[in-house]
C-alpha positions, 0 to 999 in steps of 0.5 A: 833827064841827061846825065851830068857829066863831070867837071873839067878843069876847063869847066871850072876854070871858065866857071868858077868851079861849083854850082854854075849859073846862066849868068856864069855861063860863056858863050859856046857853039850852039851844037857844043855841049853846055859849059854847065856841065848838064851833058846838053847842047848849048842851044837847048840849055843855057843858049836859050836863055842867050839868045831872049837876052841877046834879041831883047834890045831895051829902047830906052835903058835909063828910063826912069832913073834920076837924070837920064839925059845925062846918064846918055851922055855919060854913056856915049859923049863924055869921056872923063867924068863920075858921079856919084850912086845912091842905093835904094837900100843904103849902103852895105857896111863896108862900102863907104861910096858907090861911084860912077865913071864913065871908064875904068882901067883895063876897061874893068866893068867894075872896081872895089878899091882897097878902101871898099869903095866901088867904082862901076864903069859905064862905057864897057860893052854889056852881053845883053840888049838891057844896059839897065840890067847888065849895069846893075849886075855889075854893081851889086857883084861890086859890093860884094866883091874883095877889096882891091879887085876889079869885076869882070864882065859877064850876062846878068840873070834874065830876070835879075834886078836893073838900075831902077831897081837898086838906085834911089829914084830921088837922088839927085843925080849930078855928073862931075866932069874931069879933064882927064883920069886921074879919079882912077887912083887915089895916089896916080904917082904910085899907080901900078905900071899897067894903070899908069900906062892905061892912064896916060893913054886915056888922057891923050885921047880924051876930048876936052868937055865942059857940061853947061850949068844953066841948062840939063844934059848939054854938052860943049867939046872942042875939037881941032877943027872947031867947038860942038854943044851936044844936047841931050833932050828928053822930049818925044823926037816926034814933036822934038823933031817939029819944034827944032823944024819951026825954030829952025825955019825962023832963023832961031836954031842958032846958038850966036854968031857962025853957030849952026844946027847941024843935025842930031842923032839918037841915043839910047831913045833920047834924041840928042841935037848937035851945034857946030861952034866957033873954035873961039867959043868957049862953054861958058860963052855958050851958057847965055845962047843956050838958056835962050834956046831953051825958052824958045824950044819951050815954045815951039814944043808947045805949039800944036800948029801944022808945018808950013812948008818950010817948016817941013822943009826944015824938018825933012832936012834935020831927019836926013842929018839924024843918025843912030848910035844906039 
């Protein structure tokens, strides 16, 4: 076995100082020695656990959890919104609410505010192919971090827990969509300048975005050019593909008047359908159309019929717009 070398000052700086962990670890040249101190190269020491963790890419990350169309949503479409985290375990003493928001300040993975309360960011890039588990991570890292700091980013453990693991599968869970950042601070009058700064330049850039009641994890925006209706929906894309295919070679796929199914992407595993709205139309003009869809969509995922040939038409021309963005 190697002898350890001593720890630097950088060494202790990049880790903490005492005993390092592969989640601790930065990430080296391959033939560099390791951060931790085992007098190895990188690639045969913590660089192996790296690079399983990096080619591991978790299709679907929010499988199984509460909501999980809406947790993709949060992920990838909406900018301002939290919701609220129930812990399988309860929560610890001292933590009076777990949160979670789809952006921080600074971009900090996390948040433990004065009060003890936590804050976990969602949107923040993970060092990991499972967000599940870099997420969850973070969050128990949170809990027990010092009031009034923030959690910086690092690899999870391979083996270490994921958000399946530490949330409560029967809680609901259930987006709050704000219009802009000011769930950041309890007193965003009194915040310090660099979260005001940070404030006020997520608010210029956020997109104004409604979730829709009447049906799950559907998604109106505007933009200066015109509306959308972003839908995310939970069913295989194979037969998701085919019933959007029937309804839209019979004329259906529309949300009303000069609305238009224009494609779809996916998203985590999830595919998720896109509208282009008129720039008059408002959420709540599309929660009436798009409770209609639904019940048509029912019908044609049920339907177990062969595409006629415009149907495959249809279908070829909604796979030819769709897109991957994760």
């Amino acid at each position: 076995m190697a002898k350890k070398r001593p720890q630097t000052k950088a060494d202790r700086h990049r880790t903490g100082g005492g005993v390092s962990t592969g989640a601790d670890i930065p990430v080296v040249g391959a033939r560099e020695p390791c951060p931790c101190g085992s007098g190895r190269r990188y690639k045969a020491c913590h660089g192996r656990a790296a690079a399983h963790a990096a080619t591991e890419l978790v299709r679907r990350p929010f499988e199984g959890l509460a909501g999980e169309g809406d947790w993709v949503a949060l992920r990838e479409l909406v900018p301002a919104a939290t919701a609220e985290l129930t812990l399988k375990d309860g929560l610890p003493e001292g933590v009076p609410s777990v949160t979670l928001a789809t952006v921080l300040p600074m971009a900090w993975p996390a948040l433990r505010r004065e009060d003890g309360s936590v804050l976990l960011g969602l949107q923040n890039d993970t060092a990991s192919g499972d967000i599940s588990r870099d997420l969850a991570d973070t969050l128990l890292r949170a809990l027990e971090a010092r009031p009034g700091t923030s959690v910086q980013s690092r690899r999870a453990p391979a083996e270490g827990p994921r958000l399946q693991d530490v949330l409560d599968p029967e809680a609901t869970f259930a987006p709050q969509v704000h219009t802009g950042f000011e769930f950041w601070v309890p007193d965003a009058e009194n915040a310090s300048p660099e979260v005001a700064a940070s404030l006020e330049r997520a608010n210029a850039a956020a997109i104004p975005t409604v979730r829709l009641e009447g049906v799950d994890a559907a998604y109106w925006c505007r933009t200066p050019e015109k509306n959308h209706l972003r839908w995310v929906m939970p069913h295989p894309e194979e037969q998701l593909l085919d019933a959007l295919a029937r309804l839209h070679a019979a004329g259906r796929s529309g949300l009303g008047e000069d609305t238009r199914l224009v494609g779809s992407f996916r998203a985590h595993g999830l595919v998720v359908p896109v509208w282009d709205l008129p720039t008059a139309m408002t959420a709540q003009d599309v929660e009436k159309p798009a409770a209609g869809f639904a019940e048509h969509l029912a019908e044609a995922l049920a339907s177990t019929a062969p595409l006629t040939p415009e149907e495959r038409r249809a279908r070829g021309g909604l796979t030819n717009r769709q897109v991957t963005l994760s």
